[in-house]
C-alpha positions as CSV (number, residue, x, y, z in Angstrom):
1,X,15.3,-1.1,104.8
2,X,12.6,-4.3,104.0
3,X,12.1,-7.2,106.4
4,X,10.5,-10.6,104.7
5,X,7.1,-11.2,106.1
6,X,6.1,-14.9,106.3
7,X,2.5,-16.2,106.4
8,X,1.3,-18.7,108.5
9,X,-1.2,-19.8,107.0
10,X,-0.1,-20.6,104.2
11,X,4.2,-21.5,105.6
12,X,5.4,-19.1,102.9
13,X,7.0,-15.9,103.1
14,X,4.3,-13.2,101.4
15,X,7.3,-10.7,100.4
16,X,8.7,-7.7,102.2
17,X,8.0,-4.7,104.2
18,X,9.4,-1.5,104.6
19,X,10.6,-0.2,107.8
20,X,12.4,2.5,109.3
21,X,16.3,2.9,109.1
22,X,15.9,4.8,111.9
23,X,14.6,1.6,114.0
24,X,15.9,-1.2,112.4
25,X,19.5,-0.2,110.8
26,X,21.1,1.5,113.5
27,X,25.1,0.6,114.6
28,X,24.8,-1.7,117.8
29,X,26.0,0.8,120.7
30,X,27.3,-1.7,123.1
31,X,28.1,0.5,125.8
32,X,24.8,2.2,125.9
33,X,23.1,-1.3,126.0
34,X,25.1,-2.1,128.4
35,X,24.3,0.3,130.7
36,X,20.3,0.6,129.9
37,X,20.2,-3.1,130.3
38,X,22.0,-2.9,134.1
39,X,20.0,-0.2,134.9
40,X,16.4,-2.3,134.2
41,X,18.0,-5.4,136.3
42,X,19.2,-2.9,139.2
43,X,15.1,-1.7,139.8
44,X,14.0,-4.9,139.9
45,X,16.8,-5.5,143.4
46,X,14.6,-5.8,146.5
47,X,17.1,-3.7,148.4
48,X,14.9,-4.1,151.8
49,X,17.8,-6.0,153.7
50,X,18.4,-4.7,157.1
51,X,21.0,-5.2,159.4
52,X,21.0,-3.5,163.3
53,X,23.9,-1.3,164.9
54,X,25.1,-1.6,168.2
55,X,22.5,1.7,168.8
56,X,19.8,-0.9,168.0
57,X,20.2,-3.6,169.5
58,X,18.0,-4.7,172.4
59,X,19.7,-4.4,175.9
60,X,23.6,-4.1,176.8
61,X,22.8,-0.7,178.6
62,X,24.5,-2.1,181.5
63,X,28.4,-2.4,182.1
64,X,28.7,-6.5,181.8
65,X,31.4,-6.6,184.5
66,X,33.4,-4.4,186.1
67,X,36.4,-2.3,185.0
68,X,39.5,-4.0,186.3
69,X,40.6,-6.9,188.5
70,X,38.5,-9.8,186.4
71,X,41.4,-10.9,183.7
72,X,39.2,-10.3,180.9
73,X,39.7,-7.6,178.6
74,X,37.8,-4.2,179.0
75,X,33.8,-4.4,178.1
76,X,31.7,-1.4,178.1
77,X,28.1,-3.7,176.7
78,X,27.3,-6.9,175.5
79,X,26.0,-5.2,172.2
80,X,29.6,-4.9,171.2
81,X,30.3,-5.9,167.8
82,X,32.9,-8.3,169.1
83,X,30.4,-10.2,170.9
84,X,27.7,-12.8,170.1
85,X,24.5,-11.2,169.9
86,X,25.9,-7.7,169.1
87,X,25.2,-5.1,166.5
88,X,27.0,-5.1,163.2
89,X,29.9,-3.0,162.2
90,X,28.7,-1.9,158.7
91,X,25.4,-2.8,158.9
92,X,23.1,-3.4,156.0
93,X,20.2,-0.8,155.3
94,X,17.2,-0.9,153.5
95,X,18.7,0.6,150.0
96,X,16.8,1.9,146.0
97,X,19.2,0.3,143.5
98,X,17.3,1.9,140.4
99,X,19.4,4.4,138.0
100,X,17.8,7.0,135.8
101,X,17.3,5.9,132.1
102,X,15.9,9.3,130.2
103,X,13.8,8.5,127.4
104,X,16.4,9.1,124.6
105,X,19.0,7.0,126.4
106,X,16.2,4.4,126.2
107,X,14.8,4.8,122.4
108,X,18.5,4.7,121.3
109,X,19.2,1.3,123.0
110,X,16.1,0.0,121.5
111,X,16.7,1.1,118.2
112,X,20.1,-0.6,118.9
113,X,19.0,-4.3,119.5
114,X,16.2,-4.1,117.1
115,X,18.9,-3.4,114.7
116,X,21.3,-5.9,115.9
117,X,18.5,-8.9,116.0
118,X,17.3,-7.6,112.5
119,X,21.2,-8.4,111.2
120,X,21.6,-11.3,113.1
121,X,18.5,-12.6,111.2
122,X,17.5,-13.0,114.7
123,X,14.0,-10.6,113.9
124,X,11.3,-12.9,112.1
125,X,8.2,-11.1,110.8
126,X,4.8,-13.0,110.3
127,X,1.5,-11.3,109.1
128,X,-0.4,-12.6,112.2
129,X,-0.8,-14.7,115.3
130,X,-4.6,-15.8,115.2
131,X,-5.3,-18.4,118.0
132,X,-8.8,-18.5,118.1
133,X,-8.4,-20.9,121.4
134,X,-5.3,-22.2,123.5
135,X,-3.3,-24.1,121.4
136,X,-0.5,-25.4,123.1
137,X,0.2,-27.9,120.4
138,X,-0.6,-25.5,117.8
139,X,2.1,-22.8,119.4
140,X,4.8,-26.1,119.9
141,X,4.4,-26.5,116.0
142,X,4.4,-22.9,115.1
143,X,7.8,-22.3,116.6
144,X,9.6,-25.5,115.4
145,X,10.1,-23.7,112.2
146,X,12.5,-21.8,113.9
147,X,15.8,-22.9,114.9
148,X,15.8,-21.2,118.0
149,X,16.1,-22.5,121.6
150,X,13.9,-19.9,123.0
151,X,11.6,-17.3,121.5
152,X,10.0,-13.8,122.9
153,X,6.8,-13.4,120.6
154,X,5.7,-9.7,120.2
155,X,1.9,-8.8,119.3
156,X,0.7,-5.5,119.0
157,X,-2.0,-6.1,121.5
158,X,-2.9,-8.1,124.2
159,X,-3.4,-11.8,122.9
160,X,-4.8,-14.2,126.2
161,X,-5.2,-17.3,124.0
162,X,-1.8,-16.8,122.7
163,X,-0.2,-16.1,126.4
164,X,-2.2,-19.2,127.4
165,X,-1.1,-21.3,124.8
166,X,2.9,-20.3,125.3
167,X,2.3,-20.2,129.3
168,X,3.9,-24.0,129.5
169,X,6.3,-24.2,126.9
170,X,9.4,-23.6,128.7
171,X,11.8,-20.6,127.5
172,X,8.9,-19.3,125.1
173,X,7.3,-15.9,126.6
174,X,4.7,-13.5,125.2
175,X,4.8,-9.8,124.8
176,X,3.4,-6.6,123.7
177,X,5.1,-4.4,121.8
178,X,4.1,-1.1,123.9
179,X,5.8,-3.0,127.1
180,X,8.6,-4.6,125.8
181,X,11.9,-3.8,127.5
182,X,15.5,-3.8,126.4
183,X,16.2,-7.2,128.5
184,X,13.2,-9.0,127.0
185,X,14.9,-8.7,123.5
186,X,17.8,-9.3,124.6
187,X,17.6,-12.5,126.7
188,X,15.8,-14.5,123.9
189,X,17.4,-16.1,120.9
190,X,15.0,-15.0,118.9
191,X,12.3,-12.8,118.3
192,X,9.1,-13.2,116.2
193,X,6.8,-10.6,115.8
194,X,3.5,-9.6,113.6
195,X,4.2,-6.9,111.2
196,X,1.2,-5.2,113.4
197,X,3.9,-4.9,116.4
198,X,6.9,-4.0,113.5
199,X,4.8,-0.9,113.0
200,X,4.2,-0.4,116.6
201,X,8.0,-0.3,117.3
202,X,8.5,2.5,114.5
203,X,5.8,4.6,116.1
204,X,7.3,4.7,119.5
205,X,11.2,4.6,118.8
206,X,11.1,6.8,115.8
């Protein structure tokens, strides 16, 4: 499979590159996506809420009021759940929402959306990203070449001038291609990323 690789130097595509079939032309498996995906937003749940039983809560170790002869119905502590001030029922635990994601579960679902974006003409390829300073006027004009409403840029390495340029342009974010997750592809319109970070993806998901 070939991708078109576009220069920015000089606006104009330089020609193609080849690329893995085994990255970038594989069927989009919407279940397994689907379930890789949930499982990355389920770690990220706090989970730390916490609720107390009628075991926990201060006081009511005394009988409020006597068995019989008052009118009112039968009350063993005031740390009942039916009063004010009580312990909950059901109550809420601290709780680790995260599934387990095996690494071929993973590299398949990557492979998957790569794929998908790359038929989508969703997957742009450019030779390089060279911002010798923070640009954020350069980075604004880069990207309106692009009819996309927001971008994920993907570098092979760690670009500061780059993430500094994109840090105020609102739905634009920066990446690296070793750290890139199945919901950073996915939650982006588009994707534009060097043919350094193409290569990067074969190496890890082939």
């Amino acid at each position: 499979m070939e991708l078109a690789v576009q220069s920015l130097a000089e606006n104009a595509e330089t020609g193609m590159i080849q690329v893995s079939d085994v990255v970038f032309a594989q069927y989009f498996n919407e279940p397994l996506i689907h379930q890789v995906v949930t499982a990355y937003l389920a770690k990220d749940r706090a989970g730390t809420r916490a609720q107390k039983t009628r075991s926990e809560v201060r006081g009511g170790g005394a009988k409020p009021f006597r068995q019989k002869g008052t009118g009112r119905a039968r009350a063993g502590t005031i740390r009942s759940p039916l009063w004010r001030g009580g312990g909950k029922v059901f109550a809420a635990k601290p709780r680790d929402y995260s599934q387990k994601v095996n690494k071929k579960m993973y590299r398949a679902a990557m492979r998957s959306i790569l794929s998908e974006l790359a038929r989508q003409d969703r997957l742009r390829v450019v030779n390089e990203i060279v911002f010798p300073e923070p640009k954020t006027k350069e980075l604004v004009k880069l990207l309106s070449a692009y009819d996309w409403r927001s971008v994920l840029v993907v570098v092979a390495e760690d670009n500061p001038n780059l993430e500094l340029s994109a840090r105020n342009i609102p739905a634009v974010a920066v990446g690296n291609a070793s750290n890139i997750s199945p919901v950073d592809l996915i939650r982006f319109d588009g994707v534009l990323a060097t043919d350094a970070a193409i290569r990067r993806f074969e190496e890890s998901l082939a």
